[in-house]
C-alpha positions in Angstrom: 72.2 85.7 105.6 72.7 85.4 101.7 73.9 88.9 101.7 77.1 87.3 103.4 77.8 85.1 100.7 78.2 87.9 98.5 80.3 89.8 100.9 82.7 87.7 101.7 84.5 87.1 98.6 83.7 90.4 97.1 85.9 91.6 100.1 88.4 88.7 99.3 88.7 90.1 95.7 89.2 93.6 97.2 92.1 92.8 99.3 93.8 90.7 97.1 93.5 93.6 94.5 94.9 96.2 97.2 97.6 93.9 97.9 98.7 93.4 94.8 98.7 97.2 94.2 100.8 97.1 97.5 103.4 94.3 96.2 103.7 96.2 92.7 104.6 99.5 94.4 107.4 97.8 96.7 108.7 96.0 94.5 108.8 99.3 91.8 110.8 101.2 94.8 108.4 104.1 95.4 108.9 103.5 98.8 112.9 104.2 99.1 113.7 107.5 100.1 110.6 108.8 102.0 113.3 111.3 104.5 114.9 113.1 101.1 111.9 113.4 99.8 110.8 115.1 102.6 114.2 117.0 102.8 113.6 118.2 99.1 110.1 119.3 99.7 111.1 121.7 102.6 114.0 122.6 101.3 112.5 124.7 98.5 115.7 123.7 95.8 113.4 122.3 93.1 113.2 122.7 89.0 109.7 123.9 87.5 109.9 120.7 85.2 109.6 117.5 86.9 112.7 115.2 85.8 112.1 112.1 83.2 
């Protein structure tokens, strides 16, 4: 049973991490355009050099 109290907020910790990393990558807009970037990866009209 003491293994519990371990677990719990270790697990706690964990998702608040993951949900921060969540938040961070909304609110950075990574999230956008997921269809063009879809578009543009079938579509085979792409530079060698990724753009800055």
């Amino acid at each position: 049973m003491n293994v519990i109290a371990y677990l719990i907020p270790i697990s706690i910790i964990l998702g608040g991490i993951g949900l921060l990393g969540f938040v961070f990558t909304v609110k950075s807009r990574q999230y956008e355009d997921p269809e063009g970037d879809a578009q543009r990866i079938l579509s085979g009209d792409y530079d060698d050099k990724p753009k800055a």
